[in-house]
LUMPA-935358 format. One record per residue: residue in one letter; y, z, x of N, C-alpha, C, CB in turn; residue number from 1. Coordinates in Angstrom, 2 decimals, decimal comma, padded with zeros to 5 digits. Glycine has a CB too. Example, Ala and Ser with C-alpha at 12.3 -4.5 7.8 and 13.67 -1.06 7.14 Angstrom:
BEGIN
[rec "A" [-005,69 007,80 013,19] [-004,50 007,80 012,30] [-003,30 007,80 013,20] [-004,47 009,05 011,31] 1]
[rec "S" [-002,25 007,08 012,85] [-001,06 007,14 013,67] [000,03 007,87 012,90] [-000,60 005,72 014,08] 2]
REM end
This chain:
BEGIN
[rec "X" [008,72 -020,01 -006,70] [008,91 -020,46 -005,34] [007,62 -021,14 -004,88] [009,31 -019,27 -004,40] 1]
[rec "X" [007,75 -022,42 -004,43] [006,84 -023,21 -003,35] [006,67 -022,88 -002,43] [007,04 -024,20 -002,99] 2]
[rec "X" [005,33 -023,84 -001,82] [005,19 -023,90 000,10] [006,31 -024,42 000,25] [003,93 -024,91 001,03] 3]
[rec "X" [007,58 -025,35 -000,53] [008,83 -026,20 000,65] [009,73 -024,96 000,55] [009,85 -028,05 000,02] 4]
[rec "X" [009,95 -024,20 -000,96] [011,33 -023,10 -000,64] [010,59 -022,40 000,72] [011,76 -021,62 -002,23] 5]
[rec "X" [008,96 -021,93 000,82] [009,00 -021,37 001,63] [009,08 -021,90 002,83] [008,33 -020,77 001,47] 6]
[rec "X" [008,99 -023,22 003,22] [009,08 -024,11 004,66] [010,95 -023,78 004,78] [008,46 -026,38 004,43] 7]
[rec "X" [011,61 -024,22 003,52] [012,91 -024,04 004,20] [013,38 -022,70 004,65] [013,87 -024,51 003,38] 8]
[rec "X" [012,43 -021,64 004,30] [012,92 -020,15 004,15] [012,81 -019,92 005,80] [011,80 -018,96 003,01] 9]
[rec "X" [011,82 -020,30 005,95] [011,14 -019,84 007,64] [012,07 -020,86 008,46] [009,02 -020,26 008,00] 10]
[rec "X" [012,38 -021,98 008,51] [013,52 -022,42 009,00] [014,81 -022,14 009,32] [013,62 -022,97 008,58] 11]
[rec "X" [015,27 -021,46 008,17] [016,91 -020,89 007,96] [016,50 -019,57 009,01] [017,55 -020,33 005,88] 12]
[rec "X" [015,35 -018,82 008,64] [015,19 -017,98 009,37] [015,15 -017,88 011,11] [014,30 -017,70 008,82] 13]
[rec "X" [014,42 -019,12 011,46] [014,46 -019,77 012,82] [016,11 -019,66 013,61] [013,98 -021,50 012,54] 14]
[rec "X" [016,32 -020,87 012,42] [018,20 -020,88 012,57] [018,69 -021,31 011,55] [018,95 -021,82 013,68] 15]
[rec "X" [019,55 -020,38 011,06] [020,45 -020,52 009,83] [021,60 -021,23 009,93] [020,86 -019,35 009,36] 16]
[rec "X" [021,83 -022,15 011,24] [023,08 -022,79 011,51] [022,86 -024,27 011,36] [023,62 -022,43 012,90] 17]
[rec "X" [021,25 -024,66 010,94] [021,03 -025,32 010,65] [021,75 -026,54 009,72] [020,35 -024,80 010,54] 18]
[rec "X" [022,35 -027,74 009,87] [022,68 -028,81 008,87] [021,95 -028,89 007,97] [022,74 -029,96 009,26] 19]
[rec "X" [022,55 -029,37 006,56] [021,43 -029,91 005,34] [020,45 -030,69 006,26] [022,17 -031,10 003,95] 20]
[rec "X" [020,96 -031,75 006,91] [020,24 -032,69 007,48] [019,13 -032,40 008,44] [021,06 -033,42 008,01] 21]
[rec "X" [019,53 -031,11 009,57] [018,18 -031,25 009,94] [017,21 -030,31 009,56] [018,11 -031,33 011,16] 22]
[rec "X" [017,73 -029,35 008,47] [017,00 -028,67 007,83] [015,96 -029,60 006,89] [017,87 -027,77 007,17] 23]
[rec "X" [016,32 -030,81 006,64] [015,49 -031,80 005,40] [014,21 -032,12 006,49] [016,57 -033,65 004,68] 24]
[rec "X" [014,79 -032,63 007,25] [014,31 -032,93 008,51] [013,05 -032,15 008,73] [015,33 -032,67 009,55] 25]
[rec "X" [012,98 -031,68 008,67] [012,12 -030,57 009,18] [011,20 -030,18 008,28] [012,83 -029,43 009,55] 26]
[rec "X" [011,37 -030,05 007,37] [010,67 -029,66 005,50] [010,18 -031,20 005,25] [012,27 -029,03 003,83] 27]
[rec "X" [010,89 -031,89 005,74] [010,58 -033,23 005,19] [010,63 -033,50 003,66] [009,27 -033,57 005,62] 28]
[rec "X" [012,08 -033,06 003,45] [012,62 -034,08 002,26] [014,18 -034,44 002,83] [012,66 -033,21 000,44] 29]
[rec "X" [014,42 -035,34 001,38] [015,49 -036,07 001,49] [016,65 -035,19 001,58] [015,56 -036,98 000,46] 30]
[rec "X" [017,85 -035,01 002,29] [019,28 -034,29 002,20] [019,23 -033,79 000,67] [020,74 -035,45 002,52] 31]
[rec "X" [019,39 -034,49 -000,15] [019,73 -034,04 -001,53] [019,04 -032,85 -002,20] [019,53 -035,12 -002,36] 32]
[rec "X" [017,40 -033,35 -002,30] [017,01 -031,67 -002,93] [016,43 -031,07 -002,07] [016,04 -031,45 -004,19] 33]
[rec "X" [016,70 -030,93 -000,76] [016,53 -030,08 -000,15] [017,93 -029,19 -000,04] [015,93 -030,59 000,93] 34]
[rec "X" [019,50 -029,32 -000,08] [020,38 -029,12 -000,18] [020,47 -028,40 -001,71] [020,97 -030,18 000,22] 35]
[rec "X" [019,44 -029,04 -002,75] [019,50 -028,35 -004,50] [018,27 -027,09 -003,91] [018,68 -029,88 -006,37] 36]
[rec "X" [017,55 -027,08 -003,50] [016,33 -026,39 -003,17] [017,25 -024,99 -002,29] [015,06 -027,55 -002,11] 37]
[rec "X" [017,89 -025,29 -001,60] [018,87 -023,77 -000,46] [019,71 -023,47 -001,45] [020,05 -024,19 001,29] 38]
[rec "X" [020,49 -023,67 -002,10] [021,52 -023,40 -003,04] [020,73 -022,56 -004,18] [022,24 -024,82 -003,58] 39]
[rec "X" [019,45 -022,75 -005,08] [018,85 -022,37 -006,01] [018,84 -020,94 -005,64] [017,64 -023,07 -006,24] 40]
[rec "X" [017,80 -021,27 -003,72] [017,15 -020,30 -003,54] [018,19 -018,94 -003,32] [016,22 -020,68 -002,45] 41]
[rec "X" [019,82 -019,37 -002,69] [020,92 -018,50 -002,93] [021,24 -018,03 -004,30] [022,01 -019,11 -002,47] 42]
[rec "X" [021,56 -018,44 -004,66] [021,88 -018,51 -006,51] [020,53 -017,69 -007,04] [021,90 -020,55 -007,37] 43]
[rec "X" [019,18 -017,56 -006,91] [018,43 -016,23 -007,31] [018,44 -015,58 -006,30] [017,05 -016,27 -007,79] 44]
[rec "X" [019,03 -015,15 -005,34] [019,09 -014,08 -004,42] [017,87 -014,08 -003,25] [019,06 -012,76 -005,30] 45]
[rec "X" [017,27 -014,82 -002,92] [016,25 -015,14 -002,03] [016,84 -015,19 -001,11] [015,50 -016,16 -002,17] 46]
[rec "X" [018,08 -016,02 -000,86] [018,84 -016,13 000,37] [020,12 -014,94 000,12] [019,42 -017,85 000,61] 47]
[rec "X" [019,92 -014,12 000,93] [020,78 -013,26 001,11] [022,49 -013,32 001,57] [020,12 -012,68 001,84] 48]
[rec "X" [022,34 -014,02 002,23] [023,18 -014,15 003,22] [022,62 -014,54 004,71] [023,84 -012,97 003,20] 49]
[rec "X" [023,93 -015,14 005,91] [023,88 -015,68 006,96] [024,40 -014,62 008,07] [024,57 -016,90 006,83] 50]
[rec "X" [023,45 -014,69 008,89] [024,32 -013,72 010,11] [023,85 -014,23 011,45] [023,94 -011,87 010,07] 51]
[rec "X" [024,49 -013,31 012,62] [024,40 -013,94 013,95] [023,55 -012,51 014,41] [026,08 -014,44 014,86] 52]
[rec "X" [022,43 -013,11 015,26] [021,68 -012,32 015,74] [022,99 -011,68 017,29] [020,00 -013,25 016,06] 53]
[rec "X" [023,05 -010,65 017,54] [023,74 -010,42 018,65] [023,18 -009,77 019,64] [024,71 -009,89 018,40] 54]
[rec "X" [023,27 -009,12 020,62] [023,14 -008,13 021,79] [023,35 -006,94 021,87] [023,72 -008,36 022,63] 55]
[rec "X" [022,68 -006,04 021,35] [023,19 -004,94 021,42] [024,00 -004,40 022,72] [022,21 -004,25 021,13] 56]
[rec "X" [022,92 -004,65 023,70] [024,05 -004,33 024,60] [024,74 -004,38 025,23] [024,18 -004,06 024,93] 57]
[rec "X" [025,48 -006,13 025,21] [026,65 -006,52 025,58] [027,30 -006,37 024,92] [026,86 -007,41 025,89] 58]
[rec "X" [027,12 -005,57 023,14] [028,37 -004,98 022,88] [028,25 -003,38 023,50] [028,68 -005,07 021,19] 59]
[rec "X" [027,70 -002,66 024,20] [028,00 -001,46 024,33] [027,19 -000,43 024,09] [028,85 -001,31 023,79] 60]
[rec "X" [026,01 -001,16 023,11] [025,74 -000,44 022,35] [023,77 -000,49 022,92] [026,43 -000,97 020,78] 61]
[rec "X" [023,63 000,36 023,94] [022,60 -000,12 024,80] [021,63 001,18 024,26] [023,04 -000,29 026,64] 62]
[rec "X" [021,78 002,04 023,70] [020,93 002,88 023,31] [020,41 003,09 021,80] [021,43 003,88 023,76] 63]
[rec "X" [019,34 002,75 021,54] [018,92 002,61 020,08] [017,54 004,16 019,95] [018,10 000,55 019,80] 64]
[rec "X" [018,28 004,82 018,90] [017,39 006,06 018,58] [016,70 005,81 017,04] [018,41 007,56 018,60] 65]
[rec "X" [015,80 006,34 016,68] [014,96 006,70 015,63] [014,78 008,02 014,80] [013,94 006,47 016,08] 66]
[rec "X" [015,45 008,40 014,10] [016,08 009,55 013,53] [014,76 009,58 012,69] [017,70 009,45 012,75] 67]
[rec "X" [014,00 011,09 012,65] [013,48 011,14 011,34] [013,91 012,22 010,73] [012,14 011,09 011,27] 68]
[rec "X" [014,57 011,99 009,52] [015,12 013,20 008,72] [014,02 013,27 007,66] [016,75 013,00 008,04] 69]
[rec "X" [014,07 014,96 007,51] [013,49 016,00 005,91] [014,55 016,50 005,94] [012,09 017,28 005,80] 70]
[rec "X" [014,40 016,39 003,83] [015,55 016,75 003,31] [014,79 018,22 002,93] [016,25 015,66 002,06] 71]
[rec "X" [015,92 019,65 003,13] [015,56 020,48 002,88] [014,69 020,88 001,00] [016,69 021,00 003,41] 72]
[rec "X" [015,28 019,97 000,39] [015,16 019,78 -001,31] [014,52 018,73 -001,62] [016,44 019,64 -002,13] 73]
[rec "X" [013,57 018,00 -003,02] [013,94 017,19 -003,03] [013,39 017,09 -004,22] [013,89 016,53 -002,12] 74]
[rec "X" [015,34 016,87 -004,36] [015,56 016,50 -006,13] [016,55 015,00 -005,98] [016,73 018,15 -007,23] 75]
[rec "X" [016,46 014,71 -007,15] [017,13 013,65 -007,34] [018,64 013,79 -006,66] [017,09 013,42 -008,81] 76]
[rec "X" [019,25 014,40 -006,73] [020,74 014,89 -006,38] [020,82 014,96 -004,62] [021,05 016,63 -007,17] 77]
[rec "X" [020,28 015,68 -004,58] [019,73 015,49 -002,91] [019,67 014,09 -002,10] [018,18 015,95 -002,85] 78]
[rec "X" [018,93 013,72 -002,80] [018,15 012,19 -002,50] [019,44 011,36 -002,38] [016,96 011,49 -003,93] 79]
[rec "X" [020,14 011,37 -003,69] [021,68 010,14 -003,83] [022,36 010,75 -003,02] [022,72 009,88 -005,38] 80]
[rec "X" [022,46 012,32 -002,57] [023,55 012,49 -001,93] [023,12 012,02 -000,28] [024,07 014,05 -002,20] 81]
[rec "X" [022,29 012,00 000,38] [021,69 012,27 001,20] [021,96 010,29 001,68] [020,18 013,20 000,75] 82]
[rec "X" [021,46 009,40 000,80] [021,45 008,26 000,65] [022,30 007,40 000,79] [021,16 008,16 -000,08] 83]
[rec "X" [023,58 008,23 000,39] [025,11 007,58 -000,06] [025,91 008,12 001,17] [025,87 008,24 -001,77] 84]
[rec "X" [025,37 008,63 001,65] [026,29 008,87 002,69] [025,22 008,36 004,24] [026,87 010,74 002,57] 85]
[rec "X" [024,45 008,22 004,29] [023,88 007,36 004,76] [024,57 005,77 005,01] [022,88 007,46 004,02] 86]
[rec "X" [024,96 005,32 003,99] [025,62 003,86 003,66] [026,97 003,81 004,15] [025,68 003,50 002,07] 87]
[rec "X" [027,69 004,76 004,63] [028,49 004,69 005,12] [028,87 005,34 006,25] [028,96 004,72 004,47] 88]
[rec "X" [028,15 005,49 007,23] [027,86 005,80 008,56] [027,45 004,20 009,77] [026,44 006,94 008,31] 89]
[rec "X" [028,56 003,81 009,99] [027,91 002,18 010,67] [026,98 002,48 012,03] [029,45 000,93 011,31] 90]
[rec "X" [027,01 003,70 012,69] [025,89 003,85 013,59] [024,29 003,88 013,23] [026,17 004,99 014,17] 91]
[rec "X" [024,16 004,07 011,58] [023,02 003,82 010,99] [022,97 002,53 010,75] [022,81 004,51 009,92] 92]
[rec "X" [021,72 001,25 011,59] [022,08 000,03 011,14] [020,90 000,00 009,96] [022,09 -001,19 012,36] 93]
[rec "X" [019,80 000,70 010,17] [018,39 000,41 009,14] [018,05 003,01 008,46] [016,10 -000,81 011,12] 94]
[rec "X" [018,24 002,35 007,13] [017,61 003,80 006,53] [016,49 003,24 005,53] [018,90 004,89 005,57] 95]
[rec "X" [015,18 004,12 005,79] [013,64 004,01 005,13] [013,59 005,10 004,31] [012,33 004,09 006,18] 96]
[rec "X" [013,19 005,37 003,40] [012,41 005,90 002,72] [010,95 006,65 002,83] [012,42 005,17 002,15] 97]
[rec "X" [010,46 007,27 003,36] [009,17 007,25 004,31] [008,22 008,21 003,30] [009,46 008,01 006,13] 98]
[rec "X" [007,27 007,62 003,32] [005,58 008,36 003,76] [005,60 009,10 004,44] [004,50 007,70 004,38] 99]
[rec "X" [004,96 010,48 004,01] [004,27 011,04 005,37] [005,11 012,41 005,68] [004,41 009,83 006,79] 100]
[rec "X" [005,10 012,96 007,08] [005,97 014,00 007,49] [007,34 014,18 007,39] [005,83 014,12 008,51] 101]
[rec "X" [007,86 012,67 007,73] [009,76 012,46 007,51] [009,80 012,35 006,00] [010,64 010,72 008,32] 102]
[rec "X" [011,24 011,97 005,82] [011,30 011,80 004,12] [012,06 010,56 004,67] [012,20 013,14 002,81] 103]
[rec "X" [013,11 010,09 005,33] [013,61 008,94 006,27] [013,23 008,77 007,81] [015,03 009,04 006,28] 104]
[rec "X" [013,82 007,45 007,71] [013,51 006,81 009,15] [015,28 006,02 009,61] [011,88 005,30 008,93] 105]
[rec "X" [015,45 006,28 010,40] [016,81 005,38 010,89] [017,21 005,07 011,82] [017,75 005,66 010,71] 106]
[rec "X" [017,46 004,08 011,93] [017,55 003,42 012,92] [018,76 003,42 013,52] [017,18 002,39 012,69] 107]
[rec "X" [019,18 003,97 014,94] [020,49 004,60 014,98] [020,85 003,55 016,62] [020,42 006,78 015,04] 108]
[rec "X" [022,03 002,59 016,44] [022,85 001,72 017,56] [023,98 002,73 018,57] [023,86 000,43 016,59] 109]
[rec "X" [023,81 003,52 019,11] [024,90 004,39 020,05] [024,95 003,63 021,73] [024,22 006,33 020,17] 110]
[rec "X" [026,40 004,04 022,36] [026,15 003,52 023,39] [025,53 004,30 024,70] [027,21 002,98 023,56] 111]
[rec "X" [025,51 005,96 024,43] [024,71 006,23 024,96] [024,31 007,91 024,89] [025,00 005,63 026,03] 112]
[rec "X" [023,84 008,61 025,61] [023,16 009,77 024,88] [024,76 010,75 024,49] [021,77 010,73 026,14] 113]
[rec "X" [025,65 010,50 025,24] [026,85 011,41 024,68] [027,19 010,71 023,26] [028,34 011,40 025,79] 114]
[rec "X" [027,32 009,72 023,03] [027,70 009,43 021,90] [026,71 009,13 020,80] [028,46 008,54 022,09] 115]
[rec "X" [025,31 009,85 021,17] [024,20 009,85 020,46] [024,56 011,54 019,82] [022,67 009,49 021,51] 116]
[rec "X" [025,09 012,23 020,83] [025,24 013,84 020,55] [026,88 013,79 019,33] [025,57 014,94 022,58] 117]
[rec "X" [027,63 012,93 020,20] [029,01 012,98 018,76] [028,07 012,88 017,26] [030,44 011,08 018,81] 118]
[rec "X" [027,25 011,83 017,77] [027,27 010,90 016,15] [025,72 012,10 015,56] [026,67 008,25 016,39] 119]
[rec "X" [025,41 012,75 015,92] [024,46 013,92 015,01] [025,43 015,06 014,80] [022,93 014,61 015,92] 120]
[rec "X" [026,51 015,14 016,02] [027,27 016,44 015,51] [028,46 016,05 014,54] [027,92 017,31 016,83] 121]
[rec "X" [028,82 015,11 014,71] [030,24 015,06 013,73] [029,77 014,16 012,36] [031,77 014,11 014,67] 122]
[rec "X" [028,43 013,22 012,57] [028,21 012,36 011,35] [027,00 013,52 010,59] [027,54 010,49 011,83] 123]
[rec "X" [025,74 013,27 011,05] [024,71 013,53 010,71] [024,53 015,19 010,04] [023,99 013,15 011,85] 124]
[rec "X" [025,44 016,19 010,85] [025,18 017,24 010,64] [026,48 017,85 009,20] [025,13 017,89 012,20] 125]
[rec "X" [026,79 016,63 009,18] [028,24 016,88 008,00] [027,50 016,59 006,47] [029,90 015,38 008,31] 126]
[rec "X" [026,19 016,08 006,39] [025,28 015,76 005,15] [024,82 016,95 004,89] [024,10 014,74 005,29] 127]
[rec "X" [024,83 017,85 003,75] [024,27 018,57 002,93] [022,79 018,64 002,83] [024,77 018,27 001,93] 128]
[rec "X" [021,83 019,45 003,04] [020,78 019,95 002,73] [019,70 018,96 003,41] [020,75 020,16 001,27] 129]
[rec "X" [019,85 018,76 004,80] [019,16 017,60 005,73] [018,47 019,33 006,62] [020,68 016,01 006,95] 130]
[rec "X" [017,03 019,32 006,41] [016,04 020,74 006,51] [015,97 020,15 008,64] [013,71 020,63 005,01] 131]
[rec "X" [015,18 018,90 009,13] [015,08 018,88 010,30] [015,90 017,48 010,44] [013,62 019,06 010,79] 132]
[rec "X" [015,69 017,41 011,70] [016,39 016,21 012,46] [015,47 015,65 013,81] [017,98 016,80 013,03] 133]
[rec "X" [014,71 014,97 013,76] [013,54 014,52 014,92] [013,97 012,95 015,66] [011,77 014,31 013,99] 134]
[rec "X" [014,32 013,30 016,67] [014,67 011,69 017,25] [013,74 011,17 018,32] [016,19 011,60 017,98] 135]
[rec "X" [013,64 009,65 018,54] [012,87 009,40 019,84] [013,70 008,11 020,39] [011,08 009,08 019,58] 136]
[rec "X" [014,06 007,90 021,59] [015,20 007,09 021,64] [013,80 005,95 022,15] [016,81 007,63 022,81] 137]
[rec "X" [014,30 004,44 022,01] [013,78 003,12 022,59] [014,23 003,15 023,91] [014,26 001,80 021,87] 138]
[rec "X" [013,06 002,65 024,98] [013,54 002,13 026,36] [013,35 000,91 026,87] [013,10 002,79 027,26] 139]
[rec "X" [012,67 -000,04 025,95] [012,33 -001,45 025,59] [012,10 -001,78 024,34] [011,31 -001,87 026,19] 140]
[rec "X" [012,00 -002,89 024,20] [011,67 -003,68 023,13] [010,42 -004,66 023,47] [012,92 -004,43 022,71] 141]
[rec "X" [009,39 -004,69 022,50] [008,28 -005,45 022,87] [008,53 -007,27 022,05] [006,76 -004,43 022,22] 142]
[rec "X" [008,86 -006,53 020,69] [008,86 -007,85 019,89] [010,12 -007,30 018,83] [007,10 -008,31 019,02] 143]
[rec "X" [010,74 -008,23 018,62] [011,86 -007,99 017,59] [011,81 -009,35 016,71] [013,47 -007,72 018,36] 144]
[rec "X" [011,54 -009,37 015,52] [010,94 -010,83 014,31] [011,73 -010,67 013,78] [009,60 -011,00 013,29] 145]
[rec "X" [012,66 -012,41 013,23] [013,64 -012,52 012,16] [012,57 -013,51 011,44] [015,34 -013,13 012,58] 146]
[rec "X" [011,40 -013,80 011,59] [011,23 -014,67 010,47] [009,51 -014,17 009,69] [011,35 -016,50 011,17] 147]
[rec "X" [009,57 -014,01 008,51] [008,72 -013,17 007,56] [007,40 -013,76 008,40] [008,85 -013,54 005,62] 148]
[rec "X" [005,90 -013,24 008,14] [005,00 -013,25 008,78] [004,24 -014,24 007,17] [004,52 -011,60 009,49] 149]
[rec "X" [004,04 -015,63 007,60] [002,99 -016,65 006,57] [002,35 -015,60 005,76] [001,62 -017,68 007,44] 150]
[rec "X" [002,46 -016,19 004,38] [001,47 -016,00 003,17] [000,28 -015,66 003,65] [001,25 -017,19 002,28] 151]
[rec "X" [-000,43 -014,59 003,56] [-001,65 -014,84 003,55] [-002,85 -014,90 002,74] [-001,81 -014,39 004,11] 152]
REM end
């Protein structure tokens, strides 16, 4: 990967609704391999996929918590089980791996503290061998970044 995959990377990132055209535009090359240059960078997995940044809380969903779970064990078995069911919980939008005191970090979308209490009693507390449960809910947001921070 180049400085241009990376000029187009930080672009798509800007806005991914971007045209070939004014994405070239912008990188300053021609439509053509700049159009072979996004496709590559899909095709080795650099480009993930496209999505729409939304609102949390004009959908509803106005309360964002920070779960830190310890797993009471930790063995391999634990870990996948603990993990895998994680992945299928959609009120979890982000799960970490952590350093330190937690063993995870998660990032939890509810619409508000009652349905912060369903989703630990009927989701969270249904996982096997989860030792504590530590939350701190957000009451702003300072900075929220979709586009990677320059090479340095």
């Amino acid at each position: 990967m180049d400085d241009k995959d990376r000029q187009i990377i930080r672009e798509l990132q800007r806005d991914g609704r971007l045209t070939n055209q004014q994405l070239s535009e912008r990188v300053n090359l021609s439509p053509s391999p700049c159009l072979r240059r996004v496709r590559n960078l899909e095709k080795a997995g650099v480009i993930r996929g496209y999505t729409a940044l939304v609102d949390e809380a004009e959908m509803g969903l106005s309360m964002t918590a920070f779960v830190r779970i310890t797993l009471e064990r930790h063995t391999e078995e634990v870990s996948r089980n603990f993990e895998e069911s994680v992945r299928h919980i959609e009120e979890i939008q982000d799960c970490y791996v952590m350093a330190g005191g937690a063993d995870y970090l998660l990032r939890v979308l509810v619409a508000d503290l009652q349905a912060y209490e369903r989703f630990v009693r009927q989701k969270l507390h249904r996982i096997t061998s989860i030792a504590s449960i530590d939350t701190g809910f957000a009451y702003g947001v300072v900075k929220r970044a979709t586009v990677f921070p320059r090479d340095q």
